[in-house]
VOGU-3710 file (C-alpha; in Angstrom, 3 decimals, decimal comma):
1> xxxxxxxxxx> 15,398/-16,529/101,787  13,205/-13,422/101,797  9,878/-13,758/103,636  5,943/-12,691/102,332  6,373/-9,538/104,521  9,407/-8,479/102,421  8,282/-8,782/99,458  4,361/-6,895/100,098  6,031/-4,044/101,550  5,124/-1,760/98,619
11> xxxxxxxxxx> 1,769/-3,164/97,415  -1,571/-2,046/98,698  -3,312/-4,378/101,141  -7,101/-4,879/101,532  -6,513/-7,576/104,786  -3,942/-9,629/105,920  -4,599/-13,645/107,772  -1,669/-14,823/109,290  1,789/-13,794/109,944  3,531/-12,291/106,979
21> xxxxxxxxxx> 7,044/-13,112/108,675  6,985/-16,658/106,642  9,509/-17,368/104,284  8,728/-17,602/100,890  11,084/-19,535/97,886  8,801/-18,464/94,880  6,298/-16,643/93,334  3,579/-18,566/90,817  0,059/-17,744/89,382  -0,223/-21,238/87,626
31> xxxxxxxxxx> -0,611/-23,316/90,097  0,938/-26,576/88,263  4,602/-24,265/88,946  3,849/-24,411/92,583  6,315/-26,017/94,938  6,993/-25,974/98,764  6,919/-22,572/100,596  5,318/-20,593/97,240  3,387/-17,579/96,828  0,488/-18,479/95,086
41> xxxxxxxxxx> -1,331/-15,487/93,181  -4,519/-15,939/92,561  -5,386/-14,123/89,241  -8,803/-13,722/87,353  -8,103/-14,245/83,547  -10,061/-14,501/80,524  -10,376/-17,725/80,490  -9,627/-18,968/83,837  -9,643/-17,881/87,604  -6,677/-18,464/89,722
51> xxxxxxxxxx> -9,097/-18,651/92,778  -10,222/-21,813/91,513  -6,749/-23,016/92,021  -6,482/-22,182/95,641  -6,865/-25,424/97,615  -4,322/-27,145/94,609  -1,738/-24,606/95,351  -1,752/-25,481/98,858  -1,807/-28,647/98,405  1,352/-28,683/96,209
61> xxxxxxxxxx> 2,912/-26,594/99,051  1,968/-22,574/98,784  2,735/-20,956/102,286  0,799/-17,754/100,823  -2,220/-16,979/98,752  -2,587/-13,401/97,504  -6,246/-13,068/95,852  -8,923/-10,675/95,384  -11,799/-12,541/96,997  -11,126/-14,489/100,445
71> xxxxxxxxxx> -12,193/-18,133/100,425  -14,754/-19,252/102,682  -12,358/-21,959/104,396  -9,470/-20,448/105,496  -6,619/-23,487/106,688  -4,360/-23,234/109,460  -0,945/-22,513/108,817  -1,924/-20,867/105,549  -1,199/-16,957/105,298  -3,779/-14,975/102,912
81> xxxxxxxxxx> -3,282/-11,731/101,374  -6,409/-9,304/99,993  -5,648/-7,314/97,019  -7,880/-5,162/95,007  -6,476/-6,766/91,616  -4,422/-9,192/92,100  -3,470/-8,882/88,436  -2,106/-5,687/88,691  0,145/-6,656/92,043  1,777/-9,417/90,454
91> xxxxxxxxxx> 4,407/-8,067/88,438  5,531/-5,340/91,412  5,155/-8,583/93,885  7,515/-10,639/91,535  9,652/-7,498/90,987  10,272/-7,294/94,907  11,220/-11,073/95,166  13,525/-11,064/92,392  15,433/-7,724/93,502  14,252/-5,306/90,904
101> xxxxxxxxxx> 16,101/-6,965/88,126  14,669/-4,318/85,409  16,736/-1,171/87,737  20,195/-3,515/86,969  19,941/-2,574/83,074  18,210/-0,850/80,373  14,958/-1,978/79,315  13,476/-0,612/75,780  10,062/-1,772/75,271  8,726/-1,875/71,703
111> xxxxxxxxxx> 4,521/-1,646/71,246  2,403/-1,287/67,815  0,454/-3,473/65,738  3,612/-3,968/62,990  7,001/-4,162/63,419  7,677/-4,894/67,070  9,901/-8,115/66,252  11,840/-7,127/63,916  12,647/-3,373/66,414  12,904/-5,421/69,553
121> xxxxxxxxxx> 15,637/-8,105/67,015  17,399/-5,714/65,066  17,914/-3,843/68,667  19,204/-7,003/70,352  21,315/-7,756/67,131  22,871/-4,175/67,234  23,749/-4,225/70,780  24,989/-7,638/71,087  27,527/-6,319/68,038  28,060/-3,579/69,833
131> xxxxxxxxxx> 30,024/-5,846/72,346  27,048/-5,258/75,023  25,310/-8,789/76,637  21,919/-8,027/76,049  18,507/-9,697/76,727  15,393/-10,344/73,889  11,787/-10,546/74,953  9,819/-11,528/71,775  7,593/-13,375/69,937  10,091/-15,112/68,011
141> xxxxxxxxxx> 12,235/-16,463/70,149  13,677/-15,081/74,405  17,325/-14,406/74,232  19,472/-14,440/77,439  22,621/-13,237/75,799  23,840/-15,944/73,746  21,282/-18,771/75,347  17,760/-18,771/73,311  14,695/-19,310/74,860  11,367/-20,411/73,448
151> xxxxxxxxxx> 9,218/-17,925/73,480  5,428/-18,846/73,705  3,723/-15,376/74,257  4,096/-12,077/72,674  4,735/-10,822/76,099  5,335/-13,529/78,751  2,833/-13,492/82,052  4,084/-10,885/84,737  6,195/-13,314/86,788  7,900/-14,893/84,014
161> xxxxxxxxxx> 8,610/-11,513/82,725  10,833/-10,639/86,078  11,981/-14,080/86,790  13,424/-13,499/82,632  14,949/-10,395/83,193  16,606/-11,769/86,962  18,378/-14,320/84,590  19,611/-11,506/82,209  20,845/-9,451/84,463  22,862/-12,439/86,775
171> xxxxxxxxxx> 23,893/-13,301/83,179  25,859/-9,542/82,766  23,078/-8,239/80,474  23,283/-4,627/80,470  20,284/-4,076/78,100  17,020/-5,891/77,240  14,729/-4,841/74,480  10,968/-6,530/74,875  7,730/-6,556/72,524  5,176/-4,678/74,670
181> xxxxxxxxxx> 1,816/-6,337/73,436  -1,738/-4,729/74,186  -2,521/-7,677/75,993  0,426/-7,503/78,220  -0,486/-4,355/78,905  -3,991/-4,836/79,588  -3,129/-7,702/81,490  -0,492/-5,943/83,463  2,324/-8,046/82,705  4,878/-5,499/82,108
191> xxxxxxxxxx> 3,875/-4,242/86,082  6,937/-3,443/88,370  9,764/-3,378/85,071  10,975/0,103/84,664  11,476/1,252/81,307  14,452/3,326/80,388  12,398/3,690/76,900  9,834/2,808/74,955  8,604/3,110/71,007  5,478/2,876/69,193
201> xxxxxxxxxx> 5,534/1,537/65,589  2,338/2,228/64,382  -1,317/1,080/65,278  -3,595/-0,714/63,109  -7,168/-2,816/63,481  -6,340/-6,166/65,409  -7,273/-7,839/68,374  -10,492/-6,346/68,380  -11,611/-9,654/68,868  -10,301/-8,949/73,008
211> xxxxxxxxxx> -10,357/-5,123/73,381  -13,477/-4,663/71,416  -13,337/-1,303/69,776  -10,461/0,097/67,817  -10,439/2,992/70,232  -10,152/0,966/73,389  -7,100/-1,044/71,890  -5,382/2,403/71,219  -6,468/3,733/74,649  -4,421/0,535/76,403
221> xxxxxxxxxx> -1,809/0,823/73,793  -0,889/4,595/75,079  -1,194/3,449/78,744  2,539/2,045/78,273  3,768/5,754/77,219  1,668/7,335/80,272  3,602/4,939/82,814  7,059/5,327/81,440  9,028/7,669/84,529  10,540/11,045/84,153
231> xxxxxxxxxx> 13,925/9,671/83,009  13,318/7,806/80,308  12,354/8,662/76,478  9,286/7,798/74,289  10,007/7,436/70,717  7,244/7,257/68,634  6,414/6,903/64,274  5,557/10,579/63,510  4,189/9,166/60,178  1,681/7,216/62,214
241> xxxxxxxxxx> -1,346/9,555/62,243  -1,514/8,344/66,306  1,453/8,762/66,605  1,553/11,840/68,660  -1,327/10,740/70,655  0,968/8,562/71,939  2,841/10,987/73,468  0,233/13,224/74,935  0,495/12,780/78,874  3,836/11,200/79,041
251> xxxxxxxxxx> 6,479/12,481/81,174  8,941/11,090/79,336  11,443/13,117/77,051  9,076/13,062/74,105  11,297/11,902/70,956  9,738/11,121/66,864  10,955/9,372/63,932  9,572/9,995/60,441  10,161/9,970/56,592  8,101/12,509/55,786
261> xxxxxxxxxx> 7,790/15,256/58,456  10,177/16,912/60,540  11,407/14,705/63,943  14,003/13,772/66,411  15,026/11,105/63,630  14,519/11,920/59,823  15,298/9,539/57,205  14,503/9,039/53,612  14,342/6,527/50,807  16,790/6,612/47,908
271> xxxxxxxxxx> 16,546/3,441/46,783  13,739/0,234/47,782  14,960/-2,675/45,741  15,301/-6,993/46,580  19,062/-6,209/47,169  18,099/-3,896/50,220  17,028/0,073/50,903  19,544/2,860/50,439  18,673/5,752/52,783  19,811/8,640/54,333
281> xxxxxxxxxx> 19,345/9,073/58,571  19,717/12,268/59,770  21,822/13,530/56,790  24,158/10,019/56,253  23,538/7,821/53,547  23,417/4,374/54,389  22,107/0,968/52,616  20,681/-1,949/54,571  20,256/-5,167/53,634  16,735/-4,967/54,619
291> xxxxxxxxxx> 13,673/-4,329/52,245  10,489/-2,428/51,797  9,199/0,808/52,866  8,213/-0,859/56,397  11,523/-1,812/57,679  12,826/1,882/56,707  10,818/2,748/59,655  11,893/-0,421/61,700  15,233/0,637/61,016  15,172/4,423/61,752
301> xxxxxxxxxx> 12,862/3,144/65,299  16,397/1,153/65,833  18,592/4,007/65,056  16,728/6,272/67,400  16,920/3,964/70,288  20,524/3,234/70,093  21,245/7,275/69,651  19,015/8,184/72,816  21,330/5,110/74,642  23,922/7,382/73,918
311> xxxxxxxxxx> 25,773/5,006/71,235  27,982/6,789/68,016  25,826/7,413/64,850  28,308/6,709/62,667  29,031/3,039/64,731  25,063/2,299/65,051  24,706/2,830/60,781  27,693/1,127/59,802  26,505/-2,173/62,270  22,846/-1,820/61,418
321> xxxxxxxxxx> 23,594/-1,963/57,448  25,293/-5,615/57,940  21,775/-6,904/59,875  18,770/-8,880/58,750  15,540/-9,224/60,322  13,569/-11,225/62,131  12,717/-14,998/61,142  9,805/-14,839/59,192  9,649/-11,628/58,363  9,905/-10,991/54,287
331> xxxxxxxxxx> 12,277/-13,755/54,443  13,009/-14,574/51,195  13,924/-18,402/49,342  14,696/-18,528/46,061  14,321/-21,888/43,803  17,736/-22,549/42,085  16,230/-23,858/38,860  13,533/-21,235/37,612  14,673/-18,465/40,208  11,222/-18,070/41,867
341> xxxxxxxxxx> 11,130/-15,866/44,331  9,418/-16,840/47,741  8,861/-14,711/50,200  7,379/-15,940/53,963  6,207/-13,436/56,137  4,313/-13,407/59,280  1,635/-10,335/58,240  -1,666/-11,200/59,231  -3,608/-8,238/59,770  -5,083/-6,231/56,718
351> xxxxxxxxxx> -2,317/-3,570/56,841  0,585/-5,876/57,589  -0,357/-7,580/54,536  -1,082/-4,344/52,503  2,637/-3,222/53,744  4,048/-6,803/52,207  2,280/-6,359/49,420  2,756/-3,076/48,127  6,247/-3,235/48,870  7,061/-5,971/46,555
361> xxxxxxxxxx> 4,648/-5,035/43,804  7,023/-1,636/44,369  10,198/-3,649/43,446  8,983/-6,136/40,765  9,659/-5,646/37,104  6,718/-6,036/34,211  6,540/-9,582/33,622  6,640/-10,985/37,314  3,822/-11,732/38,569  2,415/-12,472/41,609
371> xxxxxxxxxx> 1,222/-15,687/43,858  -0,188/-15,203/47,157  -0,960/-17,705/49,637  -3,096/-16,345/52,767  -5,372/-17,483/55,612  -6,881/-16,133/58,810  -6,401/-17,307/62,571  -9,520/-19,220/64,398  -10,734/-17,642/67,421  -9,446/-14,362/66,309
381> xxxxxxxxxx> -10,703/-10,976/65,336  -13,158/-11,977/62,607  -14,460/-8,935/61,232  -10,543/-8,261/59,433  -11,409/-11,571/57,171  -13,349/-10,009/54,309  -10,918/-7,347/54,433  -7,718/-9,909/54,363  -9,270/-11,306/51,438  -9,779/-8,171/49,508
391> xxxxxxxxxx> -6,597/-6,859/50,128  -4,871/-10,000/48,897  -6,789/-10,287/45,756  -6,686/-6,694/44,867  -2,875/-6,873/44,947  -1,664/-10,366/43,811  -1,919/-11,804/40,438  -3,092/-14,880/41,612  -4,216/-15,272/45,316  -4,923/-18,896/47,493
401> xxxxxxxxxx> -7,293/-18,843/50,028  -5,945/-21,644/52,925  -6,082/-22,552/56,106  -3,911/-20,538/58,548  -4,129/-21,814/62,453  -7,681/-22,687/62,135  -7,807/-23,634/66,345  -11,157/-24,515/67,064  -12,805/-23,198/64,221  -13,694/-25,152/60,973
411> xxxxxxxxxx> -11,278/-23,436/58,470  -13,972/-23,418/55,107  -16,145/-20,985/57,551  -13,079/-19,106/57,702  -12,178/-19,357/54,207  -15,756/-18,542/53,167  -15,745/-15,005/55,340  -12,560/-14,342/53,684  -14,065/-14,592/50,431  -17,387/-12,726/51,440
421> xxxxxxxxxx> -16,778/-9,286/49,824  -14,830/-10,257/46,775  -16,197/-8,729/43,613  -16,406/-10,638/40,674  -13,443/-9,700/39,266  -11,613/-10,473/42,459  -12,985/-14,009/42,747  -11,432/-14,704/39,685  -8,335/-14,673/40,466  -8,848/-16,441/43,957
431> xxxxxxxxxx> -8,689/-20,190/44,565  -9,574/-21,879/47,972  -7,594/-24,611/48,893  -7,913/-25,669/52,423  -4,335/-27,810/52,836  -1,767/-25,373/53,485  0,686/-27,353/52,013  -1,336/-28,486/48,618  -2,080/-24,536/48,536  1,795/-23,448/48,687
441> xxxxxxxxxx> 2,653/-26,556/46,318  -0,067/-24,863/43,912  0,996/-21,314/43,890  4,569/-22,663/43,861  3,087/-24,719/40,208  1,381/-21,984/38,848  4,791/-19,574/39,062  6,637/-19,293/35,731  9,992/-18,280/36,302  11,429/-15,523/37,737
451> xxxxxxxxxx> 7,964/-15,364/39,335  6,856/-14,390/43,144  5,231/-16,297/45,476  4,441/-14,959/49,118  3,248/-17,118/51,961  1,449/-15,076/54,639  0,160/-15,286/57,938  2,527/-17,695/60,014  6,521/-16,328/59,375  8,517/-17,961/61,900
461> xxxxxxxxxx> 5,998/-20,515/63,587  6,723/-23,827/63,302  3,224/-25,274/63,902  -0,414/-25,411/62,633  -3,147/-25,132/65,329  -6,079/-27,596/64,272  -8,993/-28,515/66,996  -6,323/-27,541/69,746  -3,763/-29,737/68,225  -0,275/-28,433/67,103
471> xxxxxxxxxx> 1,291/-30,376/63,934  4,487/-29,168/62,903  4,405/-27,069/59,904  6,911/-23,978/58,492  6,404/-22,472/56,035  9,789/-21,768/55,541  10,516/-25,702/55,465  7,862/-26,787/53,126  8,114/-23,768/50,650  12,031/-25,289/50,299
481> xxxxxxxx> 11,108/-28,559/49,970  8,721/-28,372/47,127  11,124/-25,928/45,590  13,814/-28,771/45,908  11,321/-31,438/44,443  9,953/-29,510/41,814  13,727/-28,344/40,300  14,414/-31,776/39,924
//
């Protein structure tokens, strides 16, 4: 069993009561996890602080209390540890007690606003083909090789990311491809995992509603690139117009990817249609069964990874052209009987949906037109809800305002911001109804056939938020089952 003195041997402390010699046989900062002879980290969140916590941890049986802020009683037996941040200690102190797990493989982390499932998926996908055991850190769904996980964060907290990749790599995994989200970051909960890589998408307005300013949420998006190490590689969307900003103090080999300018990785469209993309990548044609404009640069992000792992071109192509992406993402149903199209896809910022959008008003022929169902998160960025409606209106035939996870929120406030800058000739061709379902069954009612019908805003969750209840609701489930009743 390792002890407290072990595993603080690298981090910076501010004072030290009691003997660090005690063992220790975990490592929490929720304190419900805590069990006999713990480490308890105290950490101040945004909505809670750990410190509060103290006295419950010991009580459950913490040996150890790392905070920031010393409390006035301190109890006998009890050792406490003064950090600085005790945020920013957590990972490395986790890292320590699990032995490093993130040195025992290769760890590619994937940041941006769009497209960091379906990288970090299609990169698990490819490996695992490959014939390599591989780990998945994601918002989907946590893969330890073959086991799946739930996965309830973006990014899990900083202990749960080590203790993760300690079962990957005592599972054989010699790879493990994570989202990196600007929270995690922020929140250092990628702290102590060393990167062999890591790739930026592209950046777009979101989660302004926590960093602010859209400047401040591409200043902590960067700070993943500046603390990659010498050996590894940064691969980032040359397309992207901050993209290269990306790049600009890290001293890792500096690598691009683009379809329209000169990079490490160049690929280009010869065909976008609903049977998949035909393109060539660095000189070889290949066609994917994947769609749109977007997941050309998903896929050449992919590509690049696996060539700068040193796998075969030729190998990496003729795998990647059998995958399909991530649940939820332009997954498309169609109804047997009048052959509408639906499409379910998790975009739920403005450009995410602008990106959907365009890409299948790219591939349909004159006559189809188009249904869109969209909402907006509660307790989320606000100010991209005017602009979510516009962008849906001004590209669907026929848009429906509903409710998305409204959370605490009341979801006609939400619907009414939405609908706050339409013009006249957008409102129009908007309805509001506030039942997701009803609004899906509608759009699905309205479609003639042959028709289109997207669903945006939830892709693969399986749940509605409403006044911090979760009901069970897909998309995916109820879109096929008033398919199935209607064809009757």
């Amino acid at each position: 069993m390792k002890t407290l003195h072990n595993i603080l041997s690298n981090i910076n402390l501010l004072h030290t009561h009691g003997k660090s010699a005690v063992p220790v046989s975990s490592v929490c900062i929720d304190s419900r996890s805590v069990s006999a002879d713990s480490v308890f980290i105290a950490v101040r969140g945004s909505l809670t602080d750990g410190h509060a916590y103290i006295e419950q941890a010991i009580g459950q049986g913490a040996v150890a209390i790392v905070c920031e802020k010393m409390p006035a009683v301190l109890r006998e037996g009890i050792v406490y540890v003064q950090v600085k941040d005790a945020a920013a200690v957590a990972g490395l102190i986790a890292d320590a007690f699990y032995d490093s797990p993130s040195q025992q493989m290769k760890v590619v982390g994937i940041t941006g606003t769009n497209g960091k499932t379906t990288t970090a998926t299609l990169l698990y996908r490819l490996f695992e083909s490959l014939g390599y055991k591989c780990g998945l850190l994601s918002t989907v769904q946590n893969h330890i090789h073959d086991q799946v996980l739930a996965a309830t964060h973006t990014t899990p907290d900083a202990v749960s990311v080590q203790a993760l990749l300690r079962r990957m790599a005592d599972a054989g995994c010699t790879h493990a491809f994570m989202e990196v989200s600007s929270h995690a970051i922020h929140q250092h909960r990628i702290a102590g995992v060393q990167f062999a890589g890591g790739v930026f998408t592209n950046i777009t307005h979101d989660h302004l509603d926590y960093h602010k300013t859209f400047d401040e949420y591409i200043r902590v998006k960067k700070l993943f690139f500046d603390g990659l190490p010498a050996g590894a590689f940064a691969l980032t969307n040359a397309d992207d117009k901050r993209g290269i900003v990306m790049l600009q103090n890290t001293v890792a080999t500096r690598n691009t990817y683009s379809l329209k300018a000169p990079a490490t990785v160049k690929g280009k469209v010869l065909e976008n249609n609903l049977t998949g993309l035909v393109m060539t990548v660095d000189g070889i044609e290949a066609h994917f069964r994947m769609i749109g404009t977007f997941n050309a640069y998903n896929l050449l992000a992919v590509y690049g990874v696996a060539t700068l792992l040193g796998e075969d071109k030729m190998n990496v192509l003729a795998v990647l052209s059998g995958l399909q992406g991530a649940a939820g993402r332009f997954e498309t149903i169609l109804s047997e009987k009048d052959k509408v199209l639906g499409i379910v896809d998790y975009a739920h910022t403005p450009d995410a949906l602008i990106n959907v959008l365009a890409t299948i008003n790219q591939l349909r022929v004159n006559g189809q037109q188009l249904f869109t169902v969209v909402g907006c998160g509660g307790d989320r960025d606000k100010t991209k809800r005017p602009i979510m409606g516009q962008v849906a209106c001004e590209h669907s035939d026929k848009t429906i305002f509903t409710a998305d996870n409204p959370r605490s929120e009341d979801p006609e406030t939400i619907l009414t911001e939405m609908e706050a800058q339409l013009t006249f000739a957008q409102k129009r061709k908007c309805l509001r109804i506030t039942d997701r379902r009803e609004a899906i069954k509608v759009a699905c009612t309205l479609a003639q056939p042959g028709d289109i019908v997207l669903i945006a805003g939830k892709g693969h969750e399986d749940y509605q938020e409403i006044k911090g209840v979760k009901h069970h609701f897909d998309d995916r489930e109820v879109l096929k089952e008033i398919f199935e009743t209607l064809n009757k």
